[in-house]
C-alpha positions, -999 to +999 in steps of 0.1 A: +000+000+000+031+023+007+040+020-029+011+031-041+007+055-025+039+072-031+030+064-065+000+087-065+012+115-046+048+115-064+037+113-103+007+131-105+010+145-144+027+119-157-005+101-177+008+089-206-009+107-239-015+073-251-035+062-219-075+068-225-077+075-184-081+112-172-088+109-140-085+077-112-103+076-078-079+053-051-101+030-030-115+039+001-111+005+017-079-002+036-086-041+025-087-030-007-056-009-014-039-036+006-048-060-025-037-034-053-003-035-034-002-073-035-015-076-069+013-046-080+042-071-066+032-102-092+038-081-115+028-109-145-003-129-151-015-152-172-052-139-193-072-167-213-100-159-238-118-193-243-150-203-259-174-219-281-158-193-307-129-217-308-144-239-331-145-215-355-111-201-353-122-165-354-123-132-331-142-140-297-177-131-296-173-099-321-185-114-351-223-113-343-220-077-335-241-054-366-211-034-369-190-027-397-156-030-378-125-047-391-126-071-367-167-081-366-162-093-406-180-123-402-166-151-427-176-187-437-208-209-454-230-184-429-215-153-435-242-136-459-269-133-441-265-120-400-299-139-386-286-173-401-247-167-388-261-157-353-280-190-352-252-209-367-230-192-343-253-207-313-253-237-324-217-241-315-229-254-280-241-283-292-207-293-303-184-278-277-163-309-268-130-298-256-120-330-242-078-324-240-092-302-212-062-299-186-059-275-163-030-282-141-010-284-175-015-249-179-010-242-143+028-255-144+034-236-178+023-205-160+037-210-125+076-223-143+069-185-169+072-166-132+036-156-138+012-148-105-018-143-113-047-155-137-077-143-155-101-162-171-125-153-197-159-169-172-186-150-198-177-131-229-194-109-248-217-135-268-236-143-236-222-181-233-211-190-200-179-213-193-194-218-158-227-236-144-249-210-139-285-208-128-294-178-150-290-193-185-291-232-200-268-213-227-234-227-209-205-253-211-227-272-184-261-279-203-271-310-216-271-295-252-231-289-251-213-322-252-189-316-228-217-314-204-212-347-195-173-347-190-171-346-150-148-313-157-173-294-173-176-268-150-141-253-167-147-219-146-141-238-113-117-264-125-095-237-137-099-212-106-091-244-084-064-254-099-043-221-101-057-215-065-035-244-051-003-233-071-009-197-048-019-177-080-045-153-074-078-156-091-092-130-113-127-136-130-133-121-162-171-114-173-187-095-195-210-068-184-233-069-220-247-098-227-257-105-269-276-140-266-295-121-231-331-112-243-330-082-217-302-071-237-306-079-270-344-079-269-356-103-300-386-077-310-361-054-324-331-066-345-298-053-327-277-018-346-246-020-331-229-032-293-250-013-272-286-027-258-309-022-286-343-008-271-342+028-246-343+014-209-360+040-198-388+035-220-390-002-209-372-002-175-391-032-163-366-056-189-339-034-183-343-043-147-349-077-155-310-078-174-295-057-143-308-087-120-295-114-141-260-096-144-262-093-105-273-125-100-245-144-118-217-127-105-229-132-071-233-173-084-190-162-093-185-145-061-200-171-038-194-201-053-160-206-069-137-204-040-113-173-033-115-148-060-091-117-057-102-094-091-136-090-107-124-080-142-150-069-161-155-055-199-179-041-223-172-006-209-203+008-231-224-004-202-222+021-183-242+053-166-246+081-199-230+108-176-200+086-175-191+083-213-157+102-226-168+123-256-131+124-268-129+092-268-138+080-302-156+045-295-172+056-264-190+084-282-215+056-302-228+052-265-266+072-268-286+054-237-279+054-203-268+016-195-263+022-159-264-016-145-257+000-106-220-014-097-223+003-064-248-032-057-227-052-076-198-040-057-210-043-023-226-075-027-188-090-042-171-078-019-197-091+011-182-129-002-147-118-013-133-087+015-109-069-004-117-075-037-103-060-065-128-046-093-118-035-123-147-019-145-128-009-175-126+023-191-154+034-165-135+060-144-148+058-112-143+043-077-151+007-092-120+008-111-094+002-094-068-001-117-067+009-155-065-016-182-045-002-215-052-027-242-023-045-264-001-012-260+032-005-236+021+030-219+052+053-234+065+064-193+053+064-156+014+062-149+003+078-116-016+048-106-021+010-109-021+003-141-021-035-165-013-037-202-036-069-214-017-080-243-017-111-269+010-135-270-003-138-309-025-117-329-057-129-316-074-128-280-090-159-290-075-192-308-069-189-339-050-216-363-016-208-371-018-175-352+018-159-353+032-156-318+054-128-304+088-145-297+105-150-261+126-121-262+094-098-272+077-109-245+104-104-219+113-067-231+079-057-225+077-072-192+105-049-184+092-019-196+058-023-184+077-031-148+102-004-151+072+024-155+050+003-130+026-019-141+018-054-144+016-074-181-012-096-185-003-115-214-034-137-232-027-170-247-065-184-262-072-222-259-082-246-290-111-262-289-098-291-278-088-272-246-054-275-253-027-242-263-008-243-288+024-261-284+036-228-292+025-211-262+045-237-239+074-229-262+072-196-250+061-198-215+091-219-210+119-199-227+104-167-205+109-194-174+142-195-181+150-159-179+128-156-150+147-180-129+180-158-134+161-124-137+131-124-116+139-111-089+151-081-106+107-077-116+084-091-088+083-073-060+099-043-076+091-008-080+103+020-105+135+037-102+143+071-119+155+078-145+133+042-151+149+040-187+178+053-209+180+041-249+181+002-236+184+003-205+156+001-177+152+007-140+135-012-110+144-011-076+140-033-045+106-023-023+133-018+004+153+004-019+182-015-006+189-027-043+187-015-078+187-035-109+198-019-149+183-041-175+203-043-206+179-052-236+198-067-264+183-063-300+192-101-305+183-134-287+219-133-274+232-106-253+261-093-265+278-069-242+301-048-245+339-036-227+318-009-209+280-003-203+270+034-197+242+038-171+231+074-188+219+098-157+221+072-136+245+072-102+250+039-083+248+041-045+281+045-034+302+014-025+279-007-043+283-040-052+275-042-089+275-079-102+257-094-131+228-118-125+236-153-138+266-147-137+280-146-104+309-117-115+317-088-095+323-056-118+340-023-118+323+005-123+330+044-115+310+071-117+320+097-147+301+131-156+267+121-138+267+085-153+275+049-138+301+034-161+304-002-156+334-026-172+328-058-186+360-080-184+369-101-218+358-130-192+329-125-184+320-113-222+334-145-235+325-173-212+285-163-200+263-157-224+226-140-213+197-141-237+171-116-243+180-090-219+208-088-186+207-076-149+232-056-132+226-058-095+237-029-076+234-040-036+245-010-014 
Protein backbone atom coordinates (compact mmCIF):
# COMPACT_ATOMS: atom_id res chain seq x y z
CA UNK A 1 0.00 0.00 0.00
CA UNK A 2 3.10 2.31 0.66
CA UNK A 3 4.00 1.95 -2.91
CA UNK A 4 1.07 3.12 -4.10
CA UNK A 5 0.74 5.55 -2.52
CA UNK A 6 3.89 7.25 -3.06
CA UNK A 7 3.02 6.43 -6.47
CA UNK A 8 -0.04 8.73 -6.49
CA UNK A 9 1.23 11.49 -4.59
CA UNK A 10 4.81 11.54 -6.38
CA UNK A 11 3.69 11.29 -10.32
CA UNK A 12 0.66 13.14 -10.49
CA UNK A 13 0.98 14.46 -14.39
CA UNK A 14 2.74 11.90 -15.74
CA UNK A 15 -0.51 10.07 -17.66
CA UNK A 16 0.77 8.94 -20.55
CA UNK A 17 -0.91 10.70 -23.88
CA UNK A 18 -1.47 7.27 -25.14
CA UNK A 19 -3.55 6.20 -21.92
CA UNK A 20 -7.49 6.81 -22.48
CA UNK A 21 -7.73 7.51 -18.43
CA UNK A 22 -8.12 11.15 -17.23
CA UNK A 23 -8.84 10.88 -14.01
CA UNK A 24 -8.48 7.71 -11.18
CA UNK A 25 -10.29 7.63 -7.82
CA UNK A 26 -7.91 5.31 -5.10
CA UNK A 27 -10.10 3.03 -2.98
CA UNK A 28 -11.46 3.88 0.10
CA UNK A 29 -11.07 0.52 1.73
CA UNK A 30 -7.91 -0.23 3.64
CA UNK A 31 -8.55 -4.13 2.50
CA UNK A 32 -8.71 -2.99 -0.65
CA UNK A 33 -5.55 -0.88 -1.38
CA UNK A 34 -3.86 -3.58 0.62
CA UNK A 35 -4.79 -5.95 -2.47
CA UNK A 36 -3.69 -3.45 -5.35
CA UNK A 37 -0.31 -3.53 -3.45
CA UNK A 38 -0.16 -7.28 -3.47
CA UNK A 39 -1.47 -7.59 -6.91
CA UNK A 40 1.27 -4.65 -8.00
CA UNK A 41 4.23 -7.10 -6.58
CA UNK A 42 3.25 -10.17 -9.21
CA UNK A 43 3.76 -8.07 -11.54
CA UNK A 44 2.80 -10.94 -14.48
CA UNK A 45 -0.29 -12.92 -15.11
CA UNK A 46 -1.54 -15.24 -17.23
CA UNK A 47 -5.19 -13.93 -19.34
CA UNK A 48 -7.16 -16.68 -21.28
CA UNK A 49 -9.98 -15.92 -23.83
CA UNK A 50 -11.82 -19.28 -24.29
CA UNK A 51 -15.04 -20.35 -25.91
CA UNK A 52 -17.40 -21.87 -28.14
CA UNK A 53 -15.85 -19.32 -30.68
CA UNK A 54 -12.87 -21.66 -30.85
CA UNK A 55 -14.43 -23.95 -33.13
CA UNK A 56 -14.47 -21.47 -35.46
CA UNK A 57 -11.13 -20.08 -35.30
CA UNK A 58 -12.23 -16.45 -35.36
CA UNK A 59 -12.27 -13.21 -33.06
CA UNK A 60 -14.22 -13.97 -29.73
CA UNK A 61 -17.70 -13.05 -29.59
CA UNK A 62 -17.25 -9.88 -32.05
CA UNK A 63 -18.47 -11.41 -35.14
CA UNK A 64 -22.32 -11.31 -34.34
CA UNK A 65 -21.96 -7.66 -33.50
CA UNK A 66 -24.06 -5.45 -36.56
CA UNK A 67 -21.08 -3.43 -36.85
CA UNK A 68 -19.04 -2.70 -39.71
CA UNK A 69 -15.57 -2.95 -37.79
CA UNK A 70 -12.52 -4.69 -39.11
CA UNK A 71 -12.59 -7.12 -36.67
CA UNK A 72 -16.70 -8.14 -36.57
CA UNK A 73 -16.19 -9.30 -40.64
CA UNK A 74 -18.04 -12.34 -40.20
CA UNK A 75 -16.62 -15.10 -42.68
CA UNK A 76 -17.64 -18.69 -43.73
CA UNK A 77 -20.77 -20.90 -45.38
CA UNK A 78 -22.98 -18.35 -42.92
CA UNK A 79 -21.54 -15.30 -43.55
CA UNK A 80 -24.19 -13.63 -45.92
CA UNK A 81 -26.87 -13.29 -44.11
CA UNK A 82 -26.54 -12.04 -40.01
CA UNK A 83 -29.86 -13.90 -38.58
CA UNK A 84 -28.59 -17.32 -40.12
CA UNK A 85 -24.71 -16.74 -38.82
CA UNK A 86 -26.11 -15.69 -35.30
CA UNK A 87 -28.01 -19.01 -35.15
CA UNK A 88 -25.23 -20.93 -36.67
CA UNK A 89 -23.02 -19.19 -34.35
CA UNK A 90 -25.28 -20.68 -31.29
CA UNK A 91 -25.32 -23.68 -32.37
CA UNK A 92 -21.73 -24.08 -31.48
CA UNK A 93 -22.89 -25.39 -28.01
CA UNK A 94 -24.10 -28.33 -29.24
CA UNK A 95 -20.67 -29.30 -30.33
CA UNK A 96 -18.36 -27.79 -27.72
CA UNK A 97 -16.30 -30.85 -26.77
CA UNK A 98 -13.02 -29.80 -25.59
CA UNK A 99 -12.04 -32.97 -24.24
CA UNK A 100 -7.84 -32.39 -23.97
CA UNK A 101 -9.16 -30.16 -21.23
CA UNK A 102 -6.20 -29.89 -18.65
CA UNK A 103 -5.91 -27.49 -16.32
CA UNK A 104 -3.00 -28.21 -14.13
CA UNK A 105 -1.01 -28.43 -17.46
CA UNK A 106 -1.48 -24.86 -17.91
CA UNK A 107 -0.97 -24.18 -14.30
CA UNK A 108 2.85 -25.46 -14.43
CA UNK A 109 3.38 -23.64 -17.84
CA UNK A 110 2.27 -20.55 -15.99
CA UNK A 111 3.65 -21.04 -12.53
CA UNK A 112 7.58 -22.34 -14.34
CA UNK A 113 6.86 -18.51 -16.86
CA UNK A 114 7.17 -16.59 -13.24
CA UNK A 115 3.57 -15.61 -13.82
CA UNK A 116 1.22 -14.79 -10.54
CA UNK A 117 -1.76 -14.33 -11.32
CA UNK A 118 -4.71 -15.53 -13.71
CA UNK A 119 -7.74 -14.29 -15.52
CA UNK A 120 -10.13 -16.19 -17.08
CA UNK A 121 -12.45 -15.28 -19.66
CA UNK A 122 -15.89 -16.91 -17.23
CA UNK A 123 -18.59 -14.96 -19.84
CA UNK A 124 -17.69 -13.07 -22.93
CA UNK A 125 -19.40 -10.94 -24.80
CA UNK A 126 -21.66 -13.45 -26.80
CA UNK A 127 -23.59 -14.28 -23.55
CA UNK A 128 -22.22 -18.06 -23.31
CA UNK A 129 -21.13 -18.95 -19.99
CA UNK A 130 -17.87 -21.27 -19.30
CA UNK A 131 -19.42 -21.81 -15.80
CA UNK A 132 -22.68 -23.57 -14.41
CA UNK A 133 -24.93 -21.05 -13.93
CA UNK A 134 -28.45 -20.83 -12.77
CA UNK A 135 -29.42 -17.83 -15.02
CA UNK A 136 -28.99 -19.33 -18.54
CA UNK A 137 -29.10 -23.20 -20.01
CA UNK A 138 -26.83 -21.30 -22.68
CA UNK A 139 -23.36 -22.74 -20.92
CA UNK A 140 -20.50 -25.25 -21.08
CA UNK A 141 -22.70 -27.22 -18.42
CA UNK A 142 -26.12 -27.93 -20.31
CA UNK A 143 -27.09 -30.99 -21.62
CA UNK A 144 -27.09 -29.49 -25.16
CA UNK A 145 -23.08 -28.90 -25.06
CA UNK A 146 -21.32 -32.19 -25.21
CA UNK A 147 -18.94 -31.55 -22.76
CA UNK A 148 -21.68 -31.37 -20.38
CA UNK A 149 -21.22 -34.70 -19.47
CA UNK A 150 -17.35 -34.72 -18.95
CA UNK A 151 -17.10 -34.63 -15.05
CA UNK A 152 -14.78 -31.29 -15.67
CA UNK A 153 -17.33 -29.43 -17.28
CA UNK A 154 -17.60 -26.79 -14.96
CA UNK A 155 -14.12 -25.31 -16.66
CA UNK A 156 -14.74 -21.93 -14.57
CA UNK A 157 -14.07 -23.78 -11.26
CA UNK A 158 -11.71 -26.38 -12.48
CA UNK A 159 -9.52 -23.74 -13.72
CA UNK A 160 -9.88 -21.16 -10.56
CA UNK A 161 -9.11 -24.40 -8.43
CA UNK A 162 -6.38 -25.42 -9.94
CA UNK A 163 -4.27 -22.11 -10.12
CA UNK A 164 -5.69 -21.48 -6.54
CA UNK A 165 -3.55 -24.42 -5.13
CA UNK A 166 -0.27 -23.28 -7.08
CA UNK A 167 -0.91 -19.74 -4.83
CA UNK A 168 -1.87 -17.71 -8.00
CA UNK A 169 -4.47 -15.28 -7.44
CA UNK A 170 -7.85 -15.64 -9.12
CA UNK A 171 -9.24 -12.98 -11.34
CA UNK A 172 -12.67 -13.60 -12.99
CA UNK A 173 -13.28 -12.05 -16.20
CA UNK A 174 -17.07 -11.36 -17.28
CA UNK A 175 -18.67 -9.47 -19.54
CA UNK A 176 -21.05 -6.77 -18.37
CA UNK A 177 -23.27 -6.93 -21.98
CA UNK A 178 -24.69 -9.75 -22.71
CA UNK A 179 -25.69 -10.46 -26.85
CA UNK A 180 -27.56 -13.99 -26.56
CA UNK A 181 -29.55 -12.11 -23.11
CA UNK A 182 -33.12 -11.19 -24.32
CA UNK A 183 -33.04 -8.21 -21.74
CA UNK A 184 -30.24 -7.09 -23.70
CA UNK A 185 -30.61 -7.92 -26.99
CA UNK A 186 -34.39 -7.90 -26.93
CA UNK A 187 -35.57 -10.32 -29.98
CA UNK A 188 -38.63 -7.71 -30.99
CA UNK A 189 -36.06 -5.39 -32.41
CA UNK A 190 -33.14 -6.59 -34.48
CA UNK A 191 -29.82 -5.31 -32.66
CA UNK A 192 -27.69 -1.80 -34.63
CA UNK A 193 -24.57 -1.98 -33.07
CA UNK A 194 -22.88 -3.24 -29.30
CA UNK A 195 -24.96 -1.32 -27.18
CA UNK A 196 -28.61 -2.66 -25.80
CA UNK A 197 -30.88 -2.22 -28.64
CA UNK A 198 -34.31 -0.81 -27.13
CA UNK A 199 -34.25 2.75 -24.61
CA UNK A 200 -34.26 1.40 -20.94
CA UNK A 201 -35.99 3.96 -19.84
CA UNK A 202 -38.78 3.48 -22.04
CA UNK A 203 -38.98 -0.17 -20.89
CA UNK A 204 -37.18 -0.20 -17.49
CA UNK A 205 -39.08 -3.19 -16.25
CA UNK A 206 -36.65 -5.56 -18.94
CA UNK A 207 -33.90 -3.39 -18.32
CA UNK A 208 -34.27 -4.25 -14.69
CA UNK A 209 -34.85 -7.70 -15.54
CA UNK A 210 -31.03 -7.78 -17.43
CA UNK A 211 -29.53 -5.69 -14.31
CA UNK A 212 -30.81 -8.67 -11.97
CA UNK A 213 -29.53 -11.37 -14.06
CA UNK A 214 -26.01 -9.60 -14.36
CA UNK A 215 -26.16 -9.25 -10.50
CA UNK A 216 -27.28 -12.55 -10.03
CA UNK A 217 -24.52 -14.37 -11.77
CA UNK A 218 -21.70 -12.66 -10.53
CA UNK A 219 -22.94 -13.22 -7.11
CA UNK A 220 -23.26 -17.28 -8.37
CA UNK A 221 -18.97 -16.17 -9.35
CA UNK A 222 -18.47 -14.54 -6.06
CA UNK A 223 -19.98 -17.15 -3.76
CA UNK A 224 -19.44 -20.10 -5.31
CA UNK A 225 -15.97 -20.61 -6.93
CA UNK A 226 -13.74 -20.44 -4.00
CA UNK A 227 -11.32 -17.27 -3.32
CA UNK A 228 -11.46 -14.82 -6.02
CA UNK A 229 -9.08 -11.72 -5.68
CA UNK A 230 -10.17 -9.39 -9.06
CA UNK A 231 -13.62 -8.99 -10.74
CA UNK A 232 -12.39 -7.96 -14.16
CA UNK A 233 -14.99 -6.89 -16.08
CA UNK A 234 -15.50 -5.47 -19.91
CA UNK A 235 -17.87 -4.14 -22.33
CA UNK A 236 -17.21 -0.63 -20.90
CA UNK A 237 -20.28 0.84 -23.09
CA UNK A 238 -22.42 -0.43 -20.24
CA UNK A 239 -22.20 2.10 -18.31
CA UNK A 240 -24.21 5.33 -16.65
CA UNK A 241 -24.56 8.06 -19.89
CA UNK A 242 -22.97 10.82 -17.61
CA UNK A 243 -19.98 8.56 -17.54
CA UNK A 244 -19.10 8.34 -21.35
CA UNK A 245 -15.75 10.19 -22.60
CA UNK A 246 -16.82 12.27 -25.65
CA UNK A 247 -13.08 12.35 -26.83
CA UNK A 248 -12.87 9.18 -26.77
CA UNK A 249 -13.78 8.04 -30.24
CA UNK A 250 -15.58 4.52 -29.52
CA UNK A 251 -17.24 5.64 -26.42
CA UNK A 252 -19.03 8.37 -28.23
CA UNK A 253 -21.53 5.56 -30.21
CA UNK A 254 -22.84 5.18 -26.45
CA UNK A 255 -26.61 7.21 -26.76
CA UNK A 256 -28.57 5.38 -23.68
CA UNK A 257 -27.92 5.42 -20.34
CA UNK A 258 -26.80 1.58 -19.48
CA UNK A 259 -26.29 2.20 -15.93
CA UNK A 260 -26.44 -1.63 -14.51
CA UNK A 261 -25.71 -0.01 -10.62
CA UNK A 262 -21.97 -1.44 -9.69
CA UNK A 263 -22.32 0.27 -6.42
CA UNK A 264 -24.81 -3.24 -5.73
CA UNK A 265 -22.68 -5.16 -7.56
CA UNK A 266 -19.77 -4.04 -5.67
CA UNK A 267 -20.97 -4.32 -2.33
CA UNK A 268 -22.55 -7.47 -2.66
CA UNK A 269 -18.80 -9.02 -4.15
CA UNK A 270 -17.09 -7.85 -1.93
CA UNK A 271 -19.69 -9.07 1.13
CA UNK A 272 -18.19 -12.87 -0.25
CA UNK A 273 -14.72 -11.79 -1.29
CA UNK A 274 -13.26 -8.69 1.47
CA UNK A 275 -10.87 -6.90 -0.44
CA UNK A 276 -11.73 -7.49 -3.75
CA UNK A 277 -10.31 -6.03 -6.53
CA UNK A 278 -12.84 -4.56 -9.32
CA UNK A 279 -11.85 -3.49 -12.31
CA UNK A 280 -14.74 -1.93 -14.55
CA UNK A 281 -12.77 -0.91 -17.48
CA UNK A 282 -12.60 2.33 -19.09
CA UNK A 283 -15.38 3.40 -16.47
CA UNK A 284 -13.48 5.97 -14.43
CA UNK A 285 -14.76 5.82 -11.23
CA UNK A 286 -14.34 4.30 -7.66
CA UNK A 287 -15.06 0.66 -9.22
CA UNK A 288 -12.01 0.76 -11.13
CA UNK A 289 -9.36 0.18 -9.42
CA UNK A 290 -6.78 -0.08 -11.74
CA UNK A 291 -6.70 0.88 -15.54
CA UNK A 292 -6.46 -1.63 -18.23
CA UNK A 293 -4.48 -0.16 -21.45
CA UNK A 294 -5.18 -2.75 -24.19
CA UNK A 295 -2.34 -4.55 -26.39
CA UNK A 296 -0.14 -1.19 -25.98
CA UNK A 297 3.15 -0.48 -23.57
CA UNK A 298 2.12 2.99 -21.89
CA UNK A 299 5.21 5.29 -23.36
CA UNK A 300 6.50 6.35 -19.28
CA UNK A 301 5.35 6.41 -15.61
CA UNK A 302 1.43 6.21 -14.89
CA UNK A 303 0.29 7.77 -11.65
CA UNK A 304 -1.56 4.75 -10.55
CA UNK A 305 -2.15 0.98 -10.89
CA UNK A 306 -2.14 0.26 -14.08
CA UNK A 307 -2.05 -3.52 -16.47
CA UNK A 308 -1.34 -3.73 -20.19
CA UNK A 309 -3.56 -6.89 -21.39
CA UNK A 310 -1.68 -7.98 -24.25
CA UNK A 311 -1.74 -11.09 -26.91
CA UNK A 312 0.98 -13.49 -26.97
CA UNK A 313 -0.30 -13.82 -30.89
CA UNK A 314 -2.46 -11.65 -32.94
CA UNK A 315 -5.66 -12.92 -31.56
CA UNK A 316 -7.43 -12.76 -28.05
CA UNK A 317 -9.04 -15.90 -28.98
CA UNK A 318 -7.45 -19.15 -30.83
CA UNK A 319 -6.93 -18.89 -33.94
CA UNK A 320 -4.97 -21.61 -36.29
CA UNK A 321 -1.60 -20.84 -37.10
CA UNK A 322 -1.79 -17.52 -35.24
CA UNK A 323 1.85 -15.86 -35.32
CA UNK A 324 3.24 -15.62 -31.77
CA UNK A 325 5.35 -12.76 -30.36
CA UNK A 326 8.78 -14.52 -29.69
CA UNK A 327 10.54 -14.98 -26.12
CA UNK A 328 12.61 -12.11 -26.24
CA UNK A 329 9.40 -9.79 -27.22
CA UNK A 330 7.69 -10.88 -24.54
CA UNK A 331 10.37 -10.40 -21.89
CA UNK A 332 11.34 -6.74 -23.10
CA UNK A 333 7.87 -5.69 -22.53
CA UNK A 334 7.70 -7.22 -19.23
CA UNK A 335 10.47 -4.91 -18.36
CA UNK A 336 9.17 -1.89 -19.59
CA UNK A 337 5.84 -2.32 -18.36
CA UNK A 338 7.67 -3.15 -14.78
CA UNK A 339 10.23 -0.44 -15.11
CA UNK A 340 7.18 2.37 -15.50
CA UNK A 341 4.96 0.29 -13.00
CA UNK A 342 2.62 -1.86 -14.08
CA UNK A 343 1.84 -5.40 -14.41
CA UNK A 344 1.58 -7.43 -18.12
CA UNK A 345 -1.20 -9.64 -18.46
CA UNK A 346 -0.26 -11.54 -21.37
CA UNK A 347 -3.41 -13.74 -23.18
CA UNK A 348 -2.74 -17.04 -24.72
CA UNK A 349 -6.54 -18.35 -26.21
CA UNK A 350 -7.20 -22.19 -25.91
CA UNK A 351 -8.18 -24.58 -28.96
CA UNK A 352 -11.14 -26.16 -28.93
CA UNK A 353 -9.83 -29.14 -27.76
CA UNK A 354 -8.81 -27.18 -24.56
CA UNK A 355 -5.35 -27.45 -25.27
CA UNK A 356 -2.66 -24.23 -26.32
CA UNK A 357 -0.79 -24.28 -28.80
CA UNK A 358 2.43 -26.14 -28.42
CA UNK A 359 3.63 -22.81 -29.15
CA UNK A 360 2.49 -21.12 -26.20
CA UNK A 361 4.51 -23.71 -23.89
CA UNK A 362 7.35 -22.93 -26.25
CA UNK A 363 7.17 -19.58 -25.05
CA UNK A 364 6.08 -19.81 -21.49
CA UNK A 365 9.11 -21.91 -20.97
CA UNK A 366 11.86 -19.94 -22.73
CA UNK A 367 10.38 -16.74 -20.52
CA UNK A 368 10.88 -19.39 -17.40
CA UNK A 369 14.23 -19.47 -18.06
CA UNK A 370 15.05 -15.86 -17.93
CA UNK A 371 12.83 -15.57 -14.98
CA UNK A 372 14.69 -18.04 -12.91
CA UNK A 373 17.98 -15.79 -13.39
CA UNK A 374 16.06 -12.41 -13.67
CA UNK A 375 13.06 -12.42 -11.58
CA UNK A 376 13.95 -11.08 -8.90
CA UNK A 377 15.09 -8.09 -10.62
CA UNK A 378 10.68 -7.67 -11.58
CA UNK A 379 8.40 -9.14 -8.81
CA UNK A 380 8.34 -7.32 -6.03
CA UNK A 381 9.89 -4.26 -7.55
CA UNK A 382 9.09 -0.76 -8.03
CA UNK A 383 10.26 2.03 -10.50
CA UNK A 384 13.47 3.66 -10.22
CA UNK A 385 14.28 7.15 -11.89
CA UNK A 386 15.51 7.81 -14.52
CA UNK A 387 13.31 4.21 -15.07
CA UNK A 388 14.87 4.01 -18.65
CA UNK A 389 17.81 5.31 -20.87
CA UNK A 390 18.04 4.07 -24.86
CA UNK A 391 18.11 0.19 -23.62
CA UNK A 392 18.43 0.35 -20.48
CA UNK A 393 15.61 0.14 -17.66
CA UNK A 394 15.19 0.72 -14.01
CA UNK A 395 13.48 -1.18 -11.02
CA UNK A 396 14.39 -1.07 -7.59
CA UNK A 397 13.95 -3.30 -4.49
CA UNK A 398 10.63 -2.33 -2.30
CA UNK A 399 13.26 -1.80 0.38
CA UNK A 400 15.32 0.35 -1.87
CA UNK A 401 18.22 -1.49 -0.58
CA UNK A 402 18.91 -2.73 -4.33
CA UNK A 403 18.65 -1.46 -7.80
CA UNK A 404 18.67 -3.48 -10.86
CA UNK A 405 19.75 -1.92 -14.92
CA UNK A 406 18.29 -4.05 -17.49
CA UNK A 407 20.27 -4.30 -20.65
CA UNK A 408 17.91 -5.18 -23.61
CA UNK A 409 19.82 -6.74 -26.38
CA UNK A 410 18.35 -6.27 -30.05
CA UNK A 411 19.16 -10.07 -30.53
CA UNK A 412 18.30 -13.38 -28.75
CA UNK A 413 21.91 -13.34 -27.36
CA UNK A 414 23.15 -10.64 -25.28
CA UNK A 415 26.14 -9.32 -26.54
CA UNK A 416 27.81 -6.91 -24.16
CA UNK A 417 30.09 -4.77 -24.51
CA UNK A 418 33.86 -3.60 -22.73
CA UNK A 419 31.76 -0.89 -20.88
CA UNK A 420 28.01 -0.35 -20.34
CA UNK A 421 26.97 3.42 -19.69
CA UNK A 422 24.15 3.83 -17.09
CA UNK A 423 23.07 7.41 -18.83
CA UNK A 424 21.95 9.79 -15.74
CA UNK A 425 22.14 7.22 -13.58
CA UNK A 426 24.45 7.25 -10.23
CA UNK A 427 24.95 3.86 -8.33
CA UNK A 428 24.76 4.15 -4.47
CA UNK A 429 28.12 4.50 -3.43
CA UNK A 430 30.22 1.43 -2.48
CA UNK A 431 27.86 -0.65 -4.28
CA UNK A 432 28.34 -3.98 -5.15
CA UNK A 433 27.45 -4.17 -8.91
CA UNK A 434 27.46 -7.91 -10.20
CA UNK A 435 25.73 -9.41 -13.14
CA UNK A 436 22.76 -11.80 -12.47
CA UNK A 437 23.58 -15.35 -13.84
CA UNK A 438 26.56 -14.71 -13.68
CA UNK A 439 27.98 -14.56 -10.37
CA UNK A 440 30.92 -11.67 -11.46
CA UNK A 441 31.65 -8.79 -9.55
CA UNK A 442 32.34 -5.59 -11.78
CA UNK A 443 34.01 -2.33 -11.75
CA UNK A 444 32.28 0.52 -12.28
CA UNK A 445 33.05 4.41 -11.45
CA UNK A 446 30.97 7.13 -11.71
CA UNK A 447 31.97 9.74 -14.69
CA UNK A 448 30.08 13.11 -15.56
CA UNK A 449 26.72 12.08 -13.79
CA UNK A 450 26.68 8.48 -15.34
CA UNK A 451 27.52 4.88 -13.82
CA UNK A 452 30.09 3.36 -16.06
CA UNK A 453 30.37 -0.25 -15.59
CA UNK A 454 33.45 -2.57 -17.23
CA UNK A 455 32.82 -5.83 -18.56
CA UNK A 456 36.04 -7.96 -18.37
CA UNK A 457 36.93 -10.06 -21.85
CA UNK A 458 35.85 -13.03 -19.17
CA UNK A 459 32.86 -12.52 -18.42
CA UNK A 460 32.03 -11.29 -22.22
CA UNK A 461 33.36 -14.46 -23.49
CA UNK A 462 32.52 -17.28 -21.25
CA UNK A 463 28.48 -16.28 -20.02
CA UNK A 464 26.33 -15.73 -22.45
CA UNK A 465 22.58 -14.03 -21.26
CA UNK A 466 19.67 -14.14 -23.65
CA UNK A 467 17.08 -11.57 -24.35
CA UNK A 468 17.99 -8.95 -21.87
CA UNK A 469 20.82 -8.78 -18.58
CA UNK A 470 20.65 -7.59 -14.88
CA UNK A 471 23.16 -5.61 -13.23
CA UNK A 472 22.57 -5.80 -9.51
CA UNK A 473 23.65 -2.88 -7.55
CA UNK A 474 23.43 -3.97 -3.58
CA UNK A 475 24.54 -1.00 -1.43
Amino acid sequence: MKYFLIAVALFTGCISATAQYKKYVPPTDTAVLNSIARWQDMKFGLFMHWGTYSQWGIVESWSICPEDEGWTQRRGPYAENYFEYVKAYENLQTTFNPVKFNPQKWVDAAKDAGMKYMIFTTKHHDGFSMFDTKETDYKITDSKTPFSKNPKSNVTKEIFNAFRNQGFAIGAYFSKPDWHSKDYWWPYFPPKDRNVNYEPTKYPERWESFKNFTYNQIKELMSEYGKVDILWLDGGWVRPLSTVDTTVEWQRGIKTNQDIDMKRIAEMARSYQPGLLIVDRTVTGPYENYTTPEQEVPHELLPYPWESCITMGNSWSYVPNDKYKSARRIIQMLIQIVSRGGNLLLNIGPGPDGDWDPVAYERLKEIGEWMKINGEAIHGSKPLMPYESGNIHFTQSKDEKTQYAFYLSDKDNVELPAQVILQKFEAPAKARISLLGSGARLKWKVENGNTVIEIPSLVRNKWKGKHAVVFKMRR
